[in-house]
KETI-697990 format. One record per residue (C-alpha): x, y, z; residue number from 1. Coordinates in nm, 3 decimals, decimal comma, m for minus. Example, Ala and Ser with C-alpha at 12.3 -4.5 7.8 and 13.67 -1.06 7.14 Angstrom:
BEGIN
SITE_x_y_z_num
SITE_1,230_m0,450_0,780_1
SITE_1,367_m0,106_0,714_2
END
This chain:
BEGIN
SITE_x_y_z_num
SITE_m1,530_2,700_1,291_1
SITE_m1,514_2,445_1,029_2
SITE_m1,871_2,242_0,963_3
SITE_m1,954_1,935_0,799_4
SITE_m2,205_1,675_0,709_5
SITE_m2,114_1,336_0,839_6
SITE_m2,270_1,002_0,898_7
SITE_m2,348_0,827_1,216_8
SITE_m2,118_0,496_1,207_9
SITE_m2,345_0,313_1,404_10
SITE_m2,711_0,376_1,219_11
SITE_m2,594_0,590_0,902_12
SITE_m2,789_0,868_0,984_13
SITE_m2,697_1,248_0,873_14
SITE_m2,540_1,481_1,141_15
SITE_m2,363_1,818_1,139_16
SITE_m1,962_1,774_1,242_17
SITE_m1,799_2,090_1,315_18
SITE_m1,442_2,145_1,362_19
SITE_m1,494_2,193_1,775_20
SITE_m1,551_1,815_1,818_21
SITE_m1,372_1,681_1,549_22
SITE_m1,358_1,282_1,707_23
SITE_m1,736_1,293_1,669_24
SITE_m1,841_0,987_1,520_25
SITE_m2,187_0,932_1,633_26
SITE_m2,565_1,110_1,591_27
SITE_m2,629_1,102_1,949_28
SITE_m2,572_0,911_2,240_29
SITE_m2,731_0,594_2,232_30
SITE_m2,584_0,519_1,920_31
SITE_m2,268_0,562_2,084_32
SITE_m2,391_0,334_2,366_33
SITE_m2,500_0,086_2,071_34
SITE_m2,203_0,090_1,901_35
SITE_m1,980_0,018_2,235_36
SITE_m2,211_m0,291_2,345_37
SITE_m2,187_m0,433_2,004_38
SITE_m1,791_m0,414_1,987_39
SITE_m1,735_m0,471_2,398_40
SITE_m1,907_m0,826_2,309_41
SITE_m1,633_m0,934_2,056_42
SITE_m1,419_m0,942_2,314_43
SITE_m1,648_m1,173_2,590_44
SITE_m1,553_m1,546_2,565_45
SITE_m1,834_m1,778_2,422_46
SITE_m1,978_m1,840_2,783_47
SITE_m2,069_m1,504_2,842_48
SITE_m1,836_m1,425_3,067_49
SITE_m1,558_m1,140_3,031_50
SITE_m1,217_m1,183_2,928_51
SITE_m0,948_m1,118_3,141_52
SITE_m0,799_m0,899_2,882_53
SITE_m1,048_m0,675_2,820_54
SITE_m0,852_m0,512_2,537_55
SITE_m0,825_m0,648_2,168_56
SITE_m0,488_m0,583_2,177_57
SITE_m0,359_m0,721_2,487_58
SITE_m0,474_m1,080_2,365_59
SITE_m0,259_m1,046_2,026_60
SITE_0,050_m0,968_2,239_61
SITE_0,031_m1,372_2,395_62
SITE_0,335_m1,546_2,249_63
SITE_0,110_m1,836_2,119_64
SITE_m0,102_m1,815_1,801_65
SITE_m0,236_m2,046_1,486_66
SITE_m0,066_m2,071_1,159_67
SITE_m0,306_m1,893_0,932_68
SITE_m0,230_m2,137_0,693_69
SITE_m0,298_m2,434_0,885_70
SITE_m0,441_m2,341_1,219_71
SITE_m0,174_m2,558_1,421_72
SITE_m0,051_m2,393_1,744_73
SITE_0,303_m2,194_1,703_74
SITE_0,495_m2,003_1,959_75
SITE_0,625_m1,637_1,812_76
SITE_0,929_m1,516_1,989_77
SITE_1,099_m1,170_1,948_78
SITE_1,462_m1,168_1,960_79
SITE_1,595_m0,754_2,021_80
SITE_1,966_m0,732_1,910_81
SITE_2,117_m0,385_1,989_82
SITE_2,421_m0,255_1,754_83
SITE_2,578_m0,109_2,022_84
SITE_2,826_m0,326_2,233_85
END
């Protein structure tokens, strides 16, 4: 079994990672439970309430967004052309 020091994304504290749980990213569990409050708010609208979509990426997959240039409303459509007739 592989070991390792790592550090705690959420408060940067020292912990050992061995090779037997090697998506650990956190010292312990409530920095775990820290870390997933603090990103599950990103995704809450600015009332509070949650947002139908409660995953990033399901809101990036709307066909509507703003030009990053000059934040005016565009519509993005995907055109799939296949080769074979």
């Amino acid at each position: 079994m592989v070991t390792a020091i790592r550090r705690c994304a959420e408060c940067g504290a020292e912990f050992v990672w061995t090779s037997r749980t090697p998506t650990r990213r956190f010292c312990d569990a409530g920095c775990r439970a820290r870390w997933w409050r603090t990103h599950r708010a990103r995704t809450r609208e600015p009332d509070g309430t949650a947002d139908d979509s409660t995953c990033a990426a399901a809101s990036r997959l709307s066909a509507t967004h703003e030009c990053p240039n000059c934040g005016q409303r565009i519509t993005v459509i995907n055109l799939l052309v296949s080769d074979t007739l």
